[in-house]
N, C-alpha and C positions, 0 to 999 in steps of 0.2 A: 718063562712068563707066557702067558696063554695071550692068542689075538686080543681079545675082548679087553685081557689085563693090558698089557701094552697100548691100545688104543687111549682106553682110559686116563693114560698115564701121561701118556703127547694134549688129550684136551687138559687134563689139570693142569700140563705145563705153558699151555695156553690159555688158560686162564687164572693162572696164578696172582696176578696184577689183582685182578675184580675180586676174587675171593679172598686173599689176607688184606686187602685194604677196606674190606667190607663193599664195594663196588660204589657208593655213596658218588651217585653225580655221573656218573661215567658210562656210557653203552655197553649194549650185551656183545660180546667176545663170542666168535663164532668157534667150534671145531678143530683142531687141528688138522693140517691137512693127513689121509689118510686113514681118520676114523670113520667109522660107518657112524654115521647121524644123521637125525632128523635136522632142518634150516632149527637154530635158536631165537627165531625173531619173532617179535609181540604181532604182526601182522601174518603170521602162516599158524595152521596146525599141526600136531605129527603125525601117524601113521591112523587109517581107520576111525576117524574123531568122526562120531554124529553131527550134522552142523543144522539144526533148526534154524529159522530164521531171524528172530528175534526172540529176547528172555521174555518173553509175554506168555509164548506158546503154552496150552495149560502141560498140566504134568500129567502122564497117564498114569494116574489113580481115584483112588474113589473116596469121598468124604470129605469134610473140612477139613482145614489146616489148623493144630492143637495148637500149635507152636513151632517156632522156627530161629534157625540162627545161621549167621554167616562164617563159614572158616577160612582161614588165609594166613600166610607164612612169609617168612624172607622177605621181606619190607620194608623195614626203616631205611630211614631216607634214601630210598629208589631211585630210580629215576622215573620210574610207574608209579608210586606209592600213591600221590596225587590223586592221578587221572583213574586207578583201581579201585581210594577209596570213594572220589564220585562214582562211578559205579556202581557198589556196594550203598551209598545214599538212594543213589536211583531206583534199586532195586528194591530197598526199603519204603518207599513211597505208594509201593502197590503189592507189596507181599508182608504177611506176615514176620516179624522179625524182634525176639524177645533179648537174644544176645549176640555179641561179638565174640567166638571162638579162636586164638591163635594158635598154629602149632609151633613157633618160637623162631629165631632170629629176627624177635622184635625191634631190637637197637643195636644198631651197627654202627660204627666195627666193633666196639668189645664191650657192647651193654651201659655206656659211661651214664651216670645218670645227670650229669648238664646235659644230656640231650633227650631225655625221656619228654620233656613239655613237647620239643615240635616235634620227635621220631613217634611217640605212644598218644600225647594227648590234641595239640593241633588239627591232624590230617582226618582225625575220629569222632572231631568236636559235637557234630548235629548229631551223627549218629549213639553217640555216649549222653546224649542227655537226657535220655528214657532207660537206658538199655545198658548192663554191666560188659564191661569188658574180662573175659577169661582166659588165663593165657598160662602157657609151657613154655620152656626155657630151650632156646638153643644153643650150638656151641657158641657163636657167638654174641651171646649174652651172659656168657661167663669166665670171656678173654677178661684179661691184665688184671684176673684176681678180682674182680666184680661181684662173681658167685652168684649173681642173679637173686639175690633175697630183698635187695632193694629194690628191684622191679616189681617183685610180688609187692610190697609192702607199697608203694608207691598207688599201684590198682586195686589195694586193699583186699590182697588174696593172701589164703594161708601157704605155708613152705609147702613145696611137693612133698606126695603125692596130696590130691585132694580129690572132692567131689561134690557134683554142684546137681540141678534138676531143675528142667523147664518140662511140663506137663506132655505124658506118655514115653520120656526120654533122660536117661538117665548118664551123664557126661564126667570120664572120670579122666586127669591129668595127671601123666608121669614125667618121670625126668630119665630121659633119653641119653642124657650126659652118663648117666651111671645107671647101665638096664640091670641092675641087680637083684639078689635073690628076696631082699628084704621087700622092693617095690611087686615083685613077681605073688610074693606072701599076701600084699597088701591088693592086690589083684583079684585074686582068688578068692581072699574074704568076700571081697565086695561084690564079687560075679555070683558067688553061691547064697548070696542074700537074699528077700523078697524083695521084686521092685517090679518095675514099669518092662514091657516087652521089647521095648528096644536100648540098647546099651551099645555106648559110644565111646573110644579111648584117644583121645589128643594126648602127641608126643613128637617130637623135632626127627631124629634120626629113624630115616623110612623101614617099615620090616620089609617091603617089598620096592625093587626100583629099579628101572632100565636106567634112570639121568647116570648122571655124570657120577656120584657117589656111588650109586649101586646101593644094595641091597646092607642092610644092618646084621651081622654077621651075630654079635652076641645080643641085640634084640631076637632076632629068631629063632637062639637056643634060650633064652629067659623066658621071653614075656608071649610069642607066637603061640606054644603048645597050650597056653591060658586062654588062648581068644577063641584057639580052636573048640576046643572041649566046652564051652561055654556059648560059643555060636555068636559070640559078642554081632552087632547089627555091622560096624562100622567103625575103621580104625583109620584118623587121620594125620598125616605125617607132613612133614616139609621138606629141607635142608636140599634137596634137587630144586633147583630152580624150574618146577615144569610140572604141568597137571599128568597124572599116571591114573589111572582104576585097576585094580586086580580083586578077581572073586576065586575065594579056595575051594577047597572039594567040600568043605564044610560047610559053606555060603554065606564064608566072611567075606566083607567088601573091607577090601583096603585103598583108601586114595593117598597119592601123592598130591599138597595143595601149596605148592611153595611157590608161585608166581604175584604176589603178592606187593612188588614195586621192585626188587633189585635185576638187574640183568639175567636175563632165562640163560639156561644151561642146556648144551646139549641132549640129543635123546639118540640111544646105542638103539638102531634098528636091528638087528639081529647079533645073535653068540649069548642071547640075554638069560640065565636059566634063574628062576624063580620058583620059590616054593609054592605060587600062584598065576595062574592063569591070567594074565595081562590082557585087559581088553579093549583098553585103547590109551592114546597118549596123544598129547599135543605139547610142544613148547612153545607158551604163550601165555602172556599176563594174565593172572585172574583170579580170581574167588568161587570158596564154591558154598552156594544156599543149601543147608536145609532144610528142609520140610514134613513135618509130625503129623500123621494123619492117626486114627485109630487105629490101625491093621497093618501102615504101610508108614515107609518111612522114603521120599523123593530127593535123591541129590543134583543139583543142577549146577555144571560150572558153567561162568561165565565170563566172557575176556573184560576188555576195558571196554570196547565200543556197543555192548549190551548185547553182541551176539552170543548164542547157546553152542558151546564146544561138546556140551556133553549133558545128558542124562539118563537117569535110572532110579528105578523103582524099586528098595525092597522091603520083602514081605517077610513078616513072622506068624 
């Protein structure tokens, strides 16, 4: 077993408790001792994180904003879930904002749907009353045999895969649970299509990831060499409790956005190899904005207390 695997291996045994109980209530569970990490606490960031001042600061690009939506993961009933989606309201109050994006482990611990009112619809209430909610399945949203069809149907979305469009921006949803050749199929249809220049892929289990999980082994040989060849704009993930960016040699931006409300997870400072180039990371609660301009498309995370851990501009 390689350092990096071994390490690994002492924090998920250290955090075993938060993660099969769905963490629901309970604090983030630091590192085992031994492993190289970042601090997992919603008040620090991890390695190289931009720290603007406030989410005000404008974004460096050019033009209006088309359209815009918020993405965010690993949440149901948090112990951030709360005070992330104030945040996310906040932020809606002075930026544009047409939808709610998740990348899945919406409902914790096994998706039950007695608790889809306060886990999915409660904590989202002001923000859902203009604006749809879109969402991917995580693993756990498909413990104890749930299967996650009643979630979709519940937010009035169709079974994965699907595909949705807010203006200049084209957003397509897989299921991660099963990166299979059939979804991979359905991919490629939809990338070699006519559409809009920017194209966006939500799905739970990360292609790229320093956290605790690491990297999606059979997403990378499925569904990675589709994004590549296709230049897709942006592929966002969750299931790491912790904000990640990676840009390929292609100039896909892949984020990790799972800080979302349940207990942050570790981040492996170094032994990390990736099929992408990591450009910064933080473990810390948050959400991250997009923003549709014509030319350009701006991703902006931001914690609980409105400060800017990170952004970035890209261009087609």
């Amino acid at each position: 077993m390689s350092r990096r695997r071994a390490a690994r291996a002492l924090a998920i045994s250290a955090l075993a408790v938060a993660v099969l109980a769905g963490c629901g209530g309970s604090g983030g569970r630091g590192p085992a001792p031994g492993a190289s990490t970042a601090a997992p606490t919603s008040g620090a960031t991890g390695r190289a994180t931009p720290t603007p001042t406030s989410a005000s600061d404008p974004a460096v690009a050019d033009g209006p904003v088309i359209s815009g939506f918020l993405a965010f993961g690993d949440f149901g009933g948090g112990v951030a879930q709360a005070s992330i989606a104030a945040a996310m309201t906040s932020w809606a109050a002075t930026h544009r904002v047409d939808a709610l994006v998740t990348v899945g482990d919406n409902v914790y611990p096994s998706g039950q749907p007695s608790l889809f009112s306060t886990e999915l619809d409660q904590p989202y209430a002001e923000l859902r009353r203009t604006r749809p909610l879109w969402a991917t399945l995580g693993n756990h949203d498909i413990l104890s045999g749930h299967g996650g069809a009643d979630q979709l149907r519940h937010l009035g979305l169709p079974p994965l895969p699907f595909a949705q469009a807010l203006p200049g921006v084209q957003l397509l949803f897989v299921d991660a649970n099963r990166p299979d050749a059939a979804q991979a199929d359905w991919l490629e249809k939809r990338l070699s299509e006519p559409g809009p220049p920017f194209r966006v892929v939500s799905f739970h289990q990360p292609a790229w990831s320093c956290g605790l999980h690491g990297s999606t082994e059979t997403v990378d040989a499925a569904w990675v060499p589709v994004f590549e060849r296709h230049r897709v704009a942006l592929v966002l993930n969750g299931h790491d409790h912790d904000y990640e960016r990676f840009l390929s040699s292609a100039g896909v931006t892949y984020v990790v956005t799972g800080g979302g409300g349940q207990p942050v997870y570790p981040l492996f400072t170094s032994g990390c190899a990736t099929g992408a180039r990591e450009i910064t990371a933080a473990a810390i609660h948050h959400f991250t904005a997009v923003e549709v301009r014509e030319r350009s498309v701006t991703i902006t995370a931001v914690a609980g207390d409105g400060r800017v851990i990170d952004r970035a501009v890209i261009e087609r």
